[in-house]
C-alpha positions in Angstrom: -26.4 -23.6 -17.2 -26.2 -20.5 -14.9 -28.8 -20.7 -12.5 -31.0 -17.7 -10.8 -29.8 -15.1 -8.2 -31.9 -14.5 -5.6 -32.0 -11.5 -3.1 -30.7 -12.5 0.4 -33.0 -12.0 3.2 -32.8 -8.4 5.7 -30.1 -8.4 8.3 -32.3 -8.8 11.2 -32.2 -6.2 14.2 -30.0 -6.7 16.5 -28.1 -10.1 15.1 -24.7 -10.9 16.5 -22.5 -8.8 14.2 -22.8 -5.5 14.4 -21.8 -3.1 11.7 -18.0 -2.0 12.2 -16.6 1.3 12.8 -14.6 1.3 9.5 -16.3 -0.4 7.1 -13.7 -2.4 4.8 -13.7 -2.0 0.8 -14.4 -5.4 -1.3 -13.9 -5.5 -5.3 -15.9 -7.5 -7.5 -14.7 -8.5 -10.0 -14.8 -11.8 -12.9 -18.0 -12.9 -14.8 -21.6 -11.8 -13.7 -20.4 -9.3 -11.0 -23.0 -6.7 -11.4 -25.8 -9.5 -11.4 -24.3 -10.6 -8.0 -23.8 -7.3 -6.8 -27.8 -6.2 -7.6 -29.1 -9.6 -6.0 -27.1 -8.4 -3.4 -28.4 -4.7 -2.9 -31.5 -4.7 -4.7 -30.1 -1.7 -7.2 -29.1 -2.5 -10.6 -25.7 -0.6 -12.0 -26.9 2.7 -14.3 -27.2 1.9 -17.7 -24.9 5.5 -18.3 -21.6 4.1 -17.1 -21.3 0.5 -18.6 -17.4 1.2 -18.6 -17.4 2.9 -14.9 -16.4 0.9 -11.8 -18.8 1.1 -9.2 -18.5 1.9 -5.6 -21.6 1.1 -3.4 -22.1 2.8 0.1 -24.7 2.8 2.6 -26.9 6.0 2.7 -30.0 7.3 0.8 -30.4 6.8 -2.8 -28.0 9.0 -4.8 -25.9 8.4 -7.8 -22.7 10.6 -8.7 -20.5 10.2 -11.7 -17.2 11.0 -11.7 -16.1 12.1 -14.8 -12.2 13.2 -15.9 -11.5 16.2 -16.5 -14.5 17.2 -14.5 -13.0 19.3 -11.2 -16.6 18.1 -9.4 -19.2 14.9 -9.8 -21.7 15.2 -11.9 -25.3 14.2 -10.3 -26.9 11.2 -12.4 -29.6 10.5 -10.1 -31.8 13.2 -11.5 -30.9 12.7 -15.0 -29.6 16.0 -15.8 -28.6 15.0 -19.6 -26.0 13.3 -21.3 -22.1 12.9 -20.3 -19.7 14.3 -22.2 -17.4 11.0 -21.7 -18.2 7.9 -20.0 -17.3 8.2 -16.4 -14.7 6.1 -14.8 -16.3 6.1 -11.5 -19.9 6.1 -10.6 -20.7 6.2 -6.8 -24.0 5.2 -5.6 -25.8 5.6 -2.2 -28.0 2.8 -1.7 -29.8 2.0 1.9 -28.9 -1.8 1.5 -28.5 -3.7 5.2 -25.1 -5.0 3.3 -23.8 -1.4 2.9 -24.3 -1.7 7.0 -20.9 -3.8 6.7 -19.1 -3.3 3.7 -18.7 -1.1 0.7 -18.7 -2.6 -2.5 -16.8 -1.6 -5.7 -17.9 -3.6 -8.9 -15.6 -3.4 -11.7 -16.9 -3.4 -15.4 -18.0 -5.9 -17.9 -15.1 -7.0 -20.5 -12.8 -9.4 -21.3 -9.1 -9.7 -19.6 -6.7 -7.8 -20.9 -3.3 -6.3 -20.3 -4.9 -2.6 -19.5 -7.9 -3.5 -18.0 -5.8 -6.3 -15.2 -3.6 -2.8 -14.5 -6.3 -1.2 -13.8 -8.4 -4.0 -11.6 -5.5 -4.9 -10.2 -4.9 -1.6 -8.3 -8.5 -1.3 -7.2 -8.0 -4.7 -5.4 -4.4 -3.5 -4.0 -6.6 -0.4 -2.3 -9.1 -2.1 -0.7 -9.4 -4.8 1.5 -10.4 -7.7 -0.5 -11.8 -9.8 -4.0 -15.2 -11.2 -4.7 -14.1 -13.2 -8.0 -16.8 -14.5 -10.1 -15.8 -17.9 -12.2 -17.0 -20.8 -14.4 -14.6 -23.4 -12.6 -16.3 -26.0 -14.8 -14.3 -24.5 -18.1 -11.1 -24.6 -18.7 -9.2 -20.8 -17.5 -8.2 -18.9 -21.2 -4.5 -17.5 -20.3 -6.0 -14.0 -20.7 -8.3 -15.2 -17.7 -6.3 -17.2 -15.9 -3.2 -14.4 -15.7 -5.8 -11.8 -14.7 -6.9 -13.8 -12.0 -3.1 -14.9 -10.9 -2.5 -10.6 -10.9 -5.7 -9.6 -8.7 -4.9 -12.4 -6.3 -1.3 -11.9 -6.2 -2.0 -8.6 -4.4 -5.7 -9.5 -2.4 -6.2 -9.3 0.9 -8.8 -11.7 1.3 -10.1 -13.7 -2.0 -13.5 -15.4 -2.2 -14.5 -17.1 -5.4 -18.3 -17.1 -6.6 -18.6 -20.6 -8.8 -21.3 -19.1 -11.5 -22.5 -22.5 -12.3 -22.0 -26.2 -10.5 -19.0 -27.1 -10.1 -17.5 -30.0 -8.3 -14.4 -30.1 -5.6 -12.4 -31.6 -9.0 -12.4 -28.8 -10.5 -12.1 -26.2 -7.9 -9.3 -28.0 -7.3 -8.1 -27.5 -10.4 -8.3 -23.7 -10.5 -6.2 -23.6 -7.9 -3.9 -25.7 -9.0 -2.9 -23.1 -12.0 -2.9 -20.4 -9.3 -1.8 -21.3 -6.3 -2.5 -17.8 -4.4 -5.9 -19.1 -4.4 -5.4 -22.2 -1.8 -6.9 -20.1 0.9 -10.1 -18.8 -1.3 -13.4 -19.4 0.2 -16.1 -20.8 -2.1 -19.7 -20.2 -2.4 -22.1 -21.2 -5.4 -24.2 -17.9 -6.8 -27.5 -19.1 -6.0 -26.7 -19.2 -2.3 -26.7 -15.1 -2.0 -28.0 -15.2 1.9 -24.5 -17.1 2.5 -22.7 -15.0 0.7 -23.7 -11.8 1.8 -23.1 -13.1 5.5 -19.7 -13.1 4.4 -19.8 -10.0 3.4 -21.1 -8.7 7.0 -18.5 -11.1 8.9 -15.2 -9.5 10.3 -13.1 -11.2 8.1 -12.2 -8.4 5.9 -11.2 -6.1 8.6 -7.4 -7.0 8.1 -6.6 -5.1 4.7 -5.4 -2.1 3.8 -8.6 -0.1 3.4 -10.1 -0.8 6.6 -7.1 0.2 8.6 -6.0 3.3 5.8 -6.0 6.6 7.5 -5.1 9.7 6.0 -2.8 12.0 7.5 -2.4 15.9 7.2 0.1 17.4 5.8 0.4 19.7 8.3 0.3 17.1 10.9 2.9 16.4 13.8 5.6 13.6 13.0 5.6 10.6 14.9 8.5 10.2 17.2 9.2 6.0 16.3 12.9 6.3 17.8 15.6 8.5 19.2 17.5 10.4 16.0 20.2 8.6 14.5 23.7 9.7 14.2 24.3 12.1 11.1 27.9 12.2 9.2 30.0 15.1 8.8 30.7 14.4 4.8 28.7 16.6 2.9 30.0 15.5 -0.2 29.3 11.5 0.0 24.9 12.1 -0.1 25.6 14.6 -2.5 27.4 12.1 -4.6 24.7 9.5 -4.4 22.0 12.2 -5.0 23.5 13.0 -8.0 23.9 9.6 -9.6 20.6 8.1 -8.5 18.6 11.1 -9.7 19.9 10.9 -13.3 19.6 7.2 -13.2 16.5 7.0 -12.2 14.8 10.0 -14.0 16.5 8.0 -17.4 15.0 4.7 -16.3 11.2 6.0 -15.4 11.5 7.8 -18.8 12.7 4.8 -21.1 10.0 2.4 -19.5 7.4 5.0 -19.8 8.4 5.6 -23.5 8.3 1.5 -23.8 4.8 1.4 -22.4 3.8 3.9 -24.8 4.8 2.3 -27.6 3.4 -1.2 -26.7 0.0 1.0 -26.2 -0.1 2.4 -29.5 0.5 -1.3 -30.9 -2.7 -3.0 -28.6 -4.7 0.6 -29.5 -3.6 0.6 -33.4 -4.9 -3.2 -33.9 -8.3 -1.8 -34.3 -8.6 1.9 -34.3 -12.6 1.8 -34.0 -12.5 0.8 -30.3 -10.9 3.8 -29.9 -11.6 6.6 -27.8 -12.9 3.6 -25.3 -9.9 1.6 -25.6 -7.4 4.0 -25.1 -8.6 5.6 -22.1 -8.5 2.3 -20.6 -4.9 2.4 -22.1 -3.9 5.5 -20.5 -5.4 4.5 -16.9 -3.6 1.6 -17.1 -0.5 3.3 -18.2 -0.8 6.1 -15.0 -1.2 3.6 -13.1 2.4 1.8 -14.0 4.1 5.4 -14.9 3.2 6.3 -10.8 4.0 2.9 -9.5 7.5 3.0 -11.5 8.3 6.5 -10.1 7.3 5.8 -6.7 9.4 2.8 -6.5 12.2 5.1 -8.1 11.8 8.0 -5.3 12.0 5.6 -2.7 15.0 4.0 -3.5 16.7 7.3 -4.2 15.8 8.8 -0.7 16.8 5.6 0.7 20.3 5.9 -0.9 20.8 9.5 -0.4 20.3 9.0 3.6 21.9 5.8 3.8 24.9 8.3 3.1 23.6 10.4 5.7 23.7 8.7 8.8 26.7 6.6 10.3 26.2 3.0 10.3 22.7 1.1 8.9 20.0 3.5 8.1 17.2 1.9 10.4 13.5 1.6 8.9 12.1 4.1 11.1 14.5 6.3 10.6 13.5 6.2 6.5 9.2 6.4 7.5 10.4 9.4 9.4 12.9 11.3 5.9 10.2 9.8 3.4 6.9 11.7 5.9 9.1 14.9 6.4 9.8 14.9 2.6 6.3 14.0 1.6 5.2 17.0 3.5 7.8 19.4 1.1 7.0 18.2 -2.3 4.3 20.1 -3.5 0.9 18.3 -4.4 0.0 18.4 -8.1 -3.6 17.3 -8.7 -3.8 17.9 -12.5 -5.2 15.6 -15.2 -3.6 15.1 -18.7 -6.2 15.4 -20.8 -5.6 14.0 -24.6 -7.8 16.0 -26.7 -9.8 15.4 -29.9 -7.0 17.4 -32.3 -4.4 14.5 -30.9 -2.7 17.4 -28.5 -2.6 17.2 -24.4 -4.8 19.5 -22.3 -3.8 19.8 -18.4 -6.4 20.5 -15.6 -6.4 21.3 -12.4 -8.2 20.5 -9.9 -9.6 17.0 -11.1 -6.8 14.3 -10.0 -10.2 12.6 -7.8 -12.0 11.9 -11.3 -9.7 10.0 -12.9 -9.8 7.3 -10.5 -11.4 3.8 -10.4 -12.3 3.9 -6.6 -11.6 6.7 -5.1 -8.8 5.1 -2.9 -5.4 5.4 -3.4 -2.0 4.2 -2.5 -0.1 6.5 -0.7 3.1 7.5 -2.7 5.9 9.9 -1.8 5.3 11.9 -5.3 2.2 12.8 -7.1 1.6 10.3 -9.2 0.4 11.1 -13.1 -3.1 11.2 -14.1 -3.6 10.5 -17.6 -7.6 10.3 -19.7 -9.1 11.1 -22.9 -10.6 13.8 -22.5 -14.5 14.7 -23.2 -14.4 16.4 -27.0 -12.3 13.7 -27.8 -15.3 10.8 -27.2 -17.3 13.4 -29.1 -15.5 13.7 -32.0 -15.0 10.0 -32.3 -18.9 8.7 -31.6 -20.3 11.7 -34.1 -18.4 11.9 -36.7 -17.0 8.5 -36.7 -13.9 7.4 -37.4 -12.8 8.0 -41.6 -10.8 5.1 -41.8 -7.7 2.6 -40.4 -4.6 4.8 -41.4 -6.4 8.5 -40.6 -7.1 6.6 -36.9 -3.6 5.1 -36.5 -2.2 8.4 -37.7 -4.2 10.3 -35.0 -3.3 8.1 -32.7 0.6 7.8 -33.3 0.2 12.4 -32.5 -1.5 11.4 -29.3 0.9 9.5 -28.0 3.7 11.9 -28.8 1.8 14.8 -27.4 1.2 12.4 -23.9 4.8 11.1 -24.2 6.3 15.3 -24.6 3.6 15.8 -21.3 4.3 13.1 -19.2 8.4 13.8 -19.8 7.8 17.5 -18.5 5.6 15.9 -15.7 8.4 13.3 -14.2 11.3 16.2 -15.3 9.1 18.5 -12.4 8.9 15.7 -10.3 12.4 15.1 -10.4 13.2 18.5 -9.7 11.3 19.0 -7.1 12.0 15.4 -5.1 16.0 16.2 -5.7 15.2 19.9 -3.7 13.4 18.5 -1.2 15.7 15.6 -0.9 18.9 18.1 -0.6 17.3 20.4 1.5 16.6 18.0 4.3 19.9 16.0 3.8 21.9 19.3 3.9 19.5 20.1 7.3 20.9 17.3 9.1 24.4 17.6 8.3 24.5 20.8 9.0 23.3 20.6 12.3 24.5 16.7 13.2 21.0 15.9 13.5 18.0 14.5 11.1 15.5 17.6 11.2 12.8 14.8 10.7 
């Protein structure tokens, strides 16, 4: 039986941690989060966003929804009507002595899945740490147990919450199945004075939140190292340019259209989850689709200047080519928006919205923000879905309007990472020197 939650007592003034400069990011995430989270903060997650992650920070009360295809937040603090579309991000202001020493991000009720550990998974990768709520007295599901393997796989710091008694036996036995999780600090829920010390301790001052922070585009490039030696054979990078930018454009495109297709089959199963389920889909999907192309543009730039220079292309020598080309490729902030007549709707302006957290990996290329957009969630919730083969039929145009939008998208991405790419390499070998 779950016990009780109780509120932790007030930081006292001046107690021997004192609030850091940076405050580090923690996730939580697992079974009973929000309950944790309001014993926590005394503030209860808005009944509007049920489906929204949400990020706590210290400050006076306010509440923002971030909504996509919305270019700025929508204020839900003073109840200024109903949301077009649930929002996928809901950032509160709360004047909680925790907030002091850590902001929070709470992810949403529902049970593990495929889309939904995507989607976790990368909130946890951006910030600096994992509050995991679990019933270590029940056996894991695989659904559970392979969600929990992914968020810890790429956690910073992990501490598991045990919902309900559990003994060293089994603790030991949920770590068995996932090893990343011998290091994981335990605390039972009921002890929420011990846990948020934790919170306020330095511990989670080591991830990559904490220490993130952003740079200009316009800003000066470091100087790591002198300039390395540049090749007089023009012809070589141009060689390698041109057969790593063909194979890599065809392999982002055939897993992309593979991830479609898997999508429609998980969103086809049963149509009347959708427009809910498939947004979670498509997040999910950016996510991958930007991860895969990253990957892909890194490699590339790494072959094309291994080509460049004479002997072993040094690491700092690639930070330096992959800052100087970040600074060329042009930043695209628009949000593909699948619409309620199954087309694809782009927008400007809203890239921030369509985020779980509001932090993000940095990536040499804009990544590709997909949603359902807000007269799509209308159509569905008033006038309902007619039947199975009408909703799979709808569906199946969806995905080939996103898969005709996101092919454009990485074509233009290509494009413009193979110009910036040839106008830098061609730089250097023209004057024996990398211009970066």
């Amino acid at each position: 039986m779950n016990r009780p939650v109780k509120r932790p007592a007030p930081a006292r003034a001046g107690s021997a941690v004192e609030p850091p400069p940076v405050r580090p990011t923690v996730v939580f995430a697992g079974t009973g989060q929000h309950g944790l989270a309001a014993a926590l903060l005394g503030m209860a997650v808005p009944e509007s966003a049920p489906s929204a992650f949400v990020v706590f920070r210290h400050g006076p009360a306010g509440a923002r929804a971030f909504i996509p295809g919305h270019r700025e937040p929508r204020d839900i603090a003073t109840g200024t009507g109903p949301l077009t579309r649930p929002p996928r991000r809901v950032a509160l202001s709360v004047p909680a002595p925790t907030l002091e020493y850590v902001h929070l991000i709470v992810a949403p009720d529902g049970m593990p899945g495929t889309a939904r550990t995507t989607v976790v998974a990368d909130a946890v990768r951006c910030a600096d740490g994992l509050v995991y709520l679990i019933d270590a007295g029940e056996p894991l599901s695989p659904a559970r147990r392979a969600e929990l393997a992914a968020l810890a796989a790429v956690a910073g710091r992990v501490v598991l919450i045990a919902v309900r008694d559990s003994n060293d036996a089994e603790r030991a036995a949920v770590v068995g199945q996932i090893p990343a999780l011998a290091a994981a600090v335990w605390y039972p829920i009921e002890d929420v004075t011990a846990i948020a010390a934790d919170l306020r301790s330095p511990h989670w001052l080591s991830g990559p939140a904490s220490a993130r922070v952003p740079t200009p585009r316009s800003a000066d490039p470091v100087e790591l190292c002198p300039a390395p030696v540049v090749t007089g054979d023009d012809a070589a990078w141009r060689q390698v340019l041109a057969t790593r930018l063909g194979e890599h454009r065809s392999a982002v495109k055939d897993l992309f259209a593979d991830d479609l297709d898997a999508l429609v089959e998980r969103c086809g199963a049963d149509p009347l989850r959708l427009p809910e389920a498939l947004d979670t889909e498509l997040h999910a999907l950016s996510l991958r689709a930007s991860a895969c192309l990253d990957m892909a543009a890194r490699d590339l730039v790494a072959a094309v200047f291994s080509a460049v220079v004479e002997g072993r292309l040094r690491e700092s020598d690639l930070v330096r080519v992959t800052t100087a080309l970040w600074r060329r490729v042009e930043p695209d902030d628009r949000t593909l928006l699948v619409t309620a007549t199954a087309g694809v709707a782009a927008v400007s302006g809203a890239a921030d919205a369509v985020s779980a957290t509001g932090l993000f990996s940095p990536s040499l290329l804009p990544p590709v923000n997909l949603a359902v957009s807000g007269n799509c969630h209308l159509m569905w919730h008033y006038r309902g879905v007619p039947d199975q083969v009408a909703a799979r039929e709808w569906l199946h145009h969806a995905a080939e309007s996103v898969h005709r939008a996101v092919d454009t998208a990485l074509d233009a991405r290509f494009a413009e990472l193979a110009e910036a790419v040839g106008a830098l390499a061609g730089d250097a070998v023209d004057h024996g020197v990398l211009l970066a």
